[in-house]
matplotlib code that plots the C-alpha trace (Angstrom):
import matplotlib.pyplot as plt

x = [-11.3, -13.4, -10.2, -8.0, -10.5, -10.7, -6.9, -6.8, -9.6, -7.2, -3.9, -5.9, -6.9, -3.1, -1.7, -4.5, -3.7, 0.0, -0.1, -2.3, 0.1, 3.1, 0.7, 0.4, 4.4, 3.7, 4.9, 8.3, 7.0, 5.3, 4.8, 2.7, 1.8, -0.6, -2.0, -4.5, -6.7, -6.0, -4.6, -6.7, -7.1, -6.7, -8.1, -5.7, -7.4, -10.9, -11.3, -11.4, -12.9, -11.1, -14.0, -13.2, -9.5, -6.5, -3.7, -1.4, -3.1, -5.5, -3.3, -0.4, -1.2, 0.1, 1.7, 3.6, 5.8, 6.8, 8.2, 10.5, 12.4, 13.6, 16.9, 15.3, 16.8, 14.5, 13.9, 11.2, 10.8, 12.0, 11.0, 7.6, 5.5, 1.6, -0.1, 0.1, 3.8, 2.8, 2.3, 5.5, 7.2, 5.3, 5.9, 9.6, 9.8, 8.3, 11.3, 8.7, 8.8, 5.9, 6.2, 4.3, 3.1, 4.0, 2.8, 2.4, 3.7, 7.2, 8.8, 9.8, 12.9, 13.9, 14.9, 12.8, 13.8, 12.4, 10.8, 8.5, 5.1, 2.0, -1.9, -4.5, -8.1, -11.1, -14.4, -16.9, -19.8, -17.4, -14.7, -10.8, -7.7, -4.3, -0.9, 2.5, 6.1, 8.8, 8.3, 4.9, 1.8, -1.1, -5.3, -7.5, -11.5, -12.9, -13.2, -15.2, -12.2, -8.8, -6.0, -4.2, -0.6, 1.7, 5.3, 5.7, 9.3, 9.1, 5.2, 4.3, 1.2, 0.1, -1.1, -0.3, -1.4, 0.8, -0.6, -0.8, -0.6, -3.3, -0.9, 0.2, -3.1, -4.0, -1.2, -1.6, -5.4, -4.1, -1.8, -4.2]
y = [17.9, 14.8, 12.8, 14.0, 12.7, 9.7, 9.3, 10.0, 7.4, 4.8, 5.6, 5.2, 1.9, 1.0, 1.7, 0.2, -3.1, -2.3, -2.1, -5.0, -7.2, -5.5, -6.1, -9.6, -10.0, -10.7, -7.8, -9.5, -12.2, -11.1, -9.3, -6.6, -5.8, -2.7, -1.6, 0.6, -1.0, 2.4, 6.0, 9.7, 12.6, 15.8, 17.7, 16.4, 15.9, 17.4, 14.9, 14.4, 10.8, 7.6, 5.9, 4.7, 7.2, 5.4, 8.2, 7.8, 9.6, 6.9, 3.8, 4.6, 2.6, 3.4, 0.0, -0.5, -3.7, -3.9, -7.0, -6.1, -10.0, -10.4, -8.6, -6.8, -3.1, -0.7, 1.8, 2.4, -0.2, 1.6, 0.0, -0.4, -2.7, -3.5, -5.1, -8.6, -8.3, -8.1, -12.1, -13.4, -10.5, -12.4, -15.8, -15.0, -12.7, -15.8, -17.8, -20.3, -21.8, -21.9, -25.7, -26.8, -22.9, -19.8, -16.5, -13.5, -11.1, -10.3, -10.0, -6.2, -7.8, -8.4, -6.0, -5.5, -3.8, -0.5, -1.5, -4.1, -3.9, -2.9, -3.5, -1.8, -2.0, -0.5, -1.6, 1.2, 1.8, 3.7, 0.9, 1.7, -1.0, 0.7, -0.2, 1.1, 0.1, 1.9, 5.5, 5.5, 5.2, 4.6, 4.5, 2.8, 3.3, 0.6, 3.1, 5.9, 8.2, 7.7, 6.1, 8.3, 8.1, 10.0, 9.8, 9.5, 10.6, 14.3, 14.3, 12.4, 14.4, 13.2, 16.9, 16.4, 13.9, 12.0, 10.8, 7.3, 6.5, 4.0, 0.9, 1.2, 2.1, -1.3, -2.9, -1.5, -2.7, -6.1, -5.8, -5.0]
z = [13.4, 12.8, 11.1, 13.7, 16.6, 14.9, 14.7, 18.8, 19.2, 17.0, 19.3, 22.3, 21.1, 20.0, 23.0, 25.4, 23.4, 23.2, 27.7, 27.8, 26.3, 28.6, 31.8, 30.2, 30.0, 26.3, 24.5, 23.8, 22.3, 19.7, 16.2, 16.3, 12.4, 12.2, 8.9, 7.3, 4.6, 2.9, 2.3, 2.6, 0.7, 2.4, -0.7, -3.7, -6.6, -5.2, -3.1, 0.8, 1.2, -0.4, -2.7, -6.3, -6.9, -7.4, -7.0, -4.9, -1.7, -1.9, -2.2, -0.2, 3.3, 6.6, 8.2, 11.4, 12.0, 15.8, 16.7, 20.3, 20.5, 16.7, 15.4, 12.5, 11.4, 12.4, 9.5, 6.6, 3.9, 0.4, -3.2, -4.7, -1.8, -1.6, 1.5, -0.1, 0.9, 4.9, 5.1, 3.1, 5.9, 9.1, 7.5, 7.5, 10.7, 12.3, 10.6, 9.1, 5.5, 2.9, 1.7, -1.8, -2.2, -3.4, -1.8, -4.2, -2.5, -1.0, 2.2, 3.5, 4.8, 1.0, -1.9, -4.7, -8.0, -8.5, -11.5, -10.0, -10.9, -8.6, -8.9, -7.7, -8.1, -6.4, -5.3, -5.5, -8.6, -10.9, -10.6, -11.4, -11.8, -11.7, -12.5, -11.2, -12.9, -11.9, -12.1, -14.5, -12.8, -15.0, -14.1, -16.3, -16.0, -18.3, -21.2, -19.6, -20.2, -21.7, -19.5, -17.5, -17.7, -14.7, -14.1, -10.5, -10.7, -11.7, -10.7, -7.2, -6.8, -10.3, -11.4, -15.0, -17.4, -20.1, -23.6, -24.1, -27.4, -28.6, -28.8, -25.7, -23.9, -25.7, -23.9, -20.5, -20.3, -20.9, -18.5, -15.9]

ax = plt.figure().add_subplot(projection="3d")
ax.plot(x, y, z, "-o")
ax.set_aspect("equal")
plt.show()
């Protein structure tokens, strides 16, 4: 009851801001970007509160891109994308240029090949770094326990653990 409150409270606030900016004959020109600063847990994986977990309850964000004036496709973003991707998408929404820089991530607007590469890290006592390619998802713990390896493809709720062989455990914490 307590998420779903605060999830009213949140839309209240949205669409206060949202008629503030109609009243204000603004709405039109401007983009609206909304974004959570991350996912939840609704019991997967034991847990019901995002702290130090990685998996993909946790890291998958809720965002909104509203922008009422600019001919962009409405729709959901496919491909492998990370909130570092949200300012190269304003910058270009916008229809500005970054000049003598290069931002990291990349625009929404724009393809990305499925097997581009995602980081992750979290913040909390028991830190984590994580690493997504393609379908393989893997969650490293600075040697508290082994790496765990999941194949997103056949197992999005990453229930089951694959080996990583030593070599490639090796690899993957370089990587990260």
């Amino acid at each position: 009851v307590a998420y779903l409150n605060c999830m009213r409270y949140v839309d209240g606030v949205i669409e206060s801001l949202m008629n503030g900016f109609e009243r204000a004959d603004l709405i039109k020109d401007t983009v609206f970007v909304f974004i959570g600063d991350h996912g939840q847990f609704f019991g997967e994986h034991g847990m019901s509160q995002v702290f130090n977990a990685l998996y993909q309850e946790g890291v998958q964000v809720p965002a909104v891109l509203f922008a009422p004036s600019l001919a962009v496709a409405r729709g959901r973003v496919s491909g492998p994308r990370q909130q570092i991707d949200i300012l190269p998408t304003v910058v270009e929404l916008l229809g500005f240029q970054i000049e003598n820089a290069e931002l990291p991530g990349i625009s929404l607007l724009r393809p990305v090949t499925p097997e581009r590469r995602l980081f992750y890290s979290s913040s909390m006592e028991n830190s984590f770094l994580a690493l997504r390619q393609g379908r393989m998802k893997y969650i490293y713990d600075f040697d508290r326990s082994p790496i765990q390896a999941f194949d997103l493809s056949v197992d999005p709720k990453e229930a089951t653990q694959i080996d990583v062989p030593s070599g490639r455990a090796l690899e993957l914490k370089g990587a990260m």
